[in-house]
Every structure is written in structure tokens, then in C-alpha cells.
N, C-alpha and C positions, 0 to 999 in steps of 0.2 A: 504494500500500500504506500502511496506516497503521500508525505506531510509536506503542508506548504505553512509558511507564516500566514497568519490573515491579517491584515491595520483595520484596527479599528477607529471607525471616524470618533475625530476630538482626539487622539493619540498625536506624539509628536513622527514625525515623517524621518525617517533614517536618514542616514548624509549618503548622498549621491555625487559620486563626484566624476566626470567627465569628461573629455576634450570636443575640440571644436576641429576644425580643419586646418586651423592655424598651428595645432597643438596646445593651444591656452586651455587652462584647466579651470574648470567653476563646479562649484557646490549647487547643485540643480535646484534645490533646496529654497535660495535664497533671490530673490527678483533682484531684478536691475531696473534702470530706464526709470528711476521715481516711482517706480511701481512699491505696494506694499501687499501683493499678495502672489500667488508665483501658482502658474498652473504649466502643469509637467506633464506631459504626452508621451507613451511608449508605446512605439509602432514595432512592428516586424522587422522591415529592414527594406531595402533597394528590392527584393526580389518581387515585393507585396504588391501590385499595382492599385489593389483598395487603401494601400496605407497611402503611395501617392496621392491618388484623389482624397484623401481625408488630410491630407498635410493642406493641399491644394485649400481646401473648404477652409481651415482654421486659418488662411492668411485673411480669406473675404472677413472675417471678425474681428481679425488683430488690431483695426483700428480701434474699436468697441471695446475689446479687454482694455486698451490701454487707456482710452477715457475713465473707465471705472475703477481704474488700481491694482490691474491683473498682466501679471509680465507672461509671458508663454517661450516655453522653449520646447523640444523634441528629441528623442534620445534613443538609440536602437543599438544594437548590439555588433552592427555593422563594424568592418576593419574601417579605417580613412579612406582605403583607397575605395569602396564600397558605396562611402557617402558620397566623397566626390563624384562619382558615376552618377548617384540617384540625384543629387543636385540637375545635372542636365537636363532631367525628366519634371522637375519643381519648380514653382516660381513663387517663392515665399521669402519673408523678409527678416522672421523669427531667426531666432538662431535654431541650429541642430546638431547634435553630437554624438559621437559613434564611442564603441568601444566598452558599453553597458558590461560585467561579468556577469557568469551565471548565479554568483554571489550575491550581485548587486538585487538581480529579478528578483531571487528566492526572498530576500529581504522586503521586498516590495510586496510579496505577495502575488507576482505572475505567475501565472500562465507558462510552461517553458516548452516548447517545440523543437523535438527532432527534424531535418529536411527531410522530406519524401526523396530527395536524390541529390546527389552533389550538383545538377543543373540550376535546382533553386535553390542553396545558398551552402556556405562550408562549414557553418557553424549552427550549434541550436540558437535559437531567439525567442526574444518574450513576444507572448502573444498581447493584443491590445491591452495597454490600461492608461487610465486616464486619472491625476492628483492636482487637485487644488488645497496647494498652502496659505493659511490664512495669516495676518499679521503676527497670529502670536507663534506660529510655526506647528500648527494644528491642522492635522488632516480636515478642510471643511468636505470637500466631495471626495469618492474613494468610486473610480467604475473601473470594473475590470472586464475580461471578455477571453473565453477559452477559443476564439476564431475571429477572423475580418469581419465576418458580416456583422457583427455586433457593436454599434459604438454610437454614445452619445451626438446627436442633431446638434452640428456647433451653433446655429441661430438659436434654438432654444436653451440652450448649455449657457451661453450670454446673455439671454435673457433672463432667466435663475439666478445667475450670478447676480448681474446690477438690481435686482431684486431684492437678496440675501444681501449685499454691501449696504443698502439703505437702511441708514441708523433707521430711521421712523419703523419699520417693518420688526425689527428686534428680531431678528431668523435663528434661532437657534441651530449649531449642528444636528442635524440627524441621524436617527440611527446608533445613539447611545445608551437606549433603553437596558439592552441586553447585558449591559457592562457593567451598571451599579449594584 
């Protein structure tokens, strides 16, 4: 039987930390850009053509997270030379960073995929999951997804969020019931 961690939303979020194509290392963890909450996307990798199109969809928002205090970055298990490739096939402004460990996943709580053959890719990768870090460095959203076809409508994902940001609303995380 295989055990996986599970995060529980309102927990603090493990340190991730990863490169870019420059080789610059960041703590995925932590927003940039004045932002004050950090939403962290793991896709599959270059080989996924659903993960393109969903990197694709999450730039039509990125102006919208960044109006409401939500920085976005993307991070797969891909080598460098892997990303740089799927760059060609993207056209997004986020940043993206390769090189996630198997370590990293299981900490996370993914999903972890065998290739069906060395065509689609040379390594195992996480399957989709999706964290939003809130100011205090609290898991507020936690999706995860054992395949592609599964994954959060980023227009409505954006809409939730500046929802849950407005003081007046008072939104509690959810999904905490089970922990007290």
C-alpha cells in the first residue's frame, strides 16, 4: 500500500525550493512582485499538452491575481533543458521552475506518476496540484488531482480568491473541521 502525506488546509506549507532557467533558486513558498499571498501550481511536465493549455489559461488571470495580492509561479519536475523546450510551446509571463524531487511531491502531498514509456518523459512527475499561500504562510486552498483532466477553472479559482481576500467577507479557511 502506498502512504502519501496529506496538508491539511490552515497547516503551514513545506519549503519548496527550486530553480528557474537562469539557475536562481526561490523558496516557492514565498510571493514576490508586492504580492502577499503566493499561489503555486504543479503540472506534469513539457510532455502534458493539458498542462500547457492550463499554464496557457493561468496567464489570461495573472493580471487579476496580481490586482488582489496573489503572486503565481509553476513548478514540475522537468530537467532545465525540459522547461526550456516547453517554454517554446507557452506564452506566459509567470515565472516556472523545473527540477521539483520526488521528495519535494511526497511532501506536498502529490500524486506521483510512472511514464507509460520513455517517449513521454524520463522521469516520474507529480501529477496536478494546485496551493495557495496565504499571508500568514497557511495553506488557504489545497486541490490536488491523481490525472490532467482534473483541475481547478482558473476564472472561477480568481474569483474565490478576491472573494476570500475581502476583509468585509471574513472567509475562513476551509476544510478544518476534521483536525480539531
Amino acid at each position: 500500500m502506498n502512504h502519501t502525506v496529506k496538508l491539511h488546509a490552515g497547516a503551514e506549507c513545506p519549503p519548496i525550493e527550486a530553480a528557474d532557467l537562469d539557475g536562481n533558486r526561490r523558496d516557492l513558498r514565498e510571493p514576490a512582485g508586492g504580492a502577499d499571498w503566493m499561489m503555486l501550481v504543479v503540472y506534469r511536465g513539457r510532455h502534458c499538452p493539458m498542462c500547457t493549455r492550463y499554464l496557457n489559461q493561468l496567464e489570461t488571470v495573472r493580471p487579476r491575481l496580481a490586482e488582489i495580492g496573489v503572486d503565481l509561479a509553476a513548478v514540475s519536475g522537468d530537467s532545465a533543458e525540459q522547461l526550456a523546450r516547453h517554454m517554446e510551446k507557452l506564452d506566459v509571463r509567470f515565472p516556472l521552475y523545473h527540477g521539483l524531487t520526488t521528495a519535494q511531491m511526497r511532501s506536498l502531498g502529490l500524486y506521483i506518476s510512472h511514464p507509460r514509456s520513455p517517449k513521454e518523459t524520463d522521469h516520474d512527475f507529480a501529477e496536478p496540484g494546485l496551493f495557495v499561500i496565504n499571508g500568514a504562510g497557511r495553506l488557504q486552498v489545497v486541490d490536488l488531482s491523481n490525472n490532467p483532466f482534473v483541475r481547478p477553472d482558473p476564472m472561477t479559482l480568481v474569483s474565490g480568491l478576491a472573494w476570500i481576500r475581502k476583509p468585509t467577507n471574513n472567509y475562513p479557511i476551509r476544510g478544518t473541521a476534521a483536525y480539531r
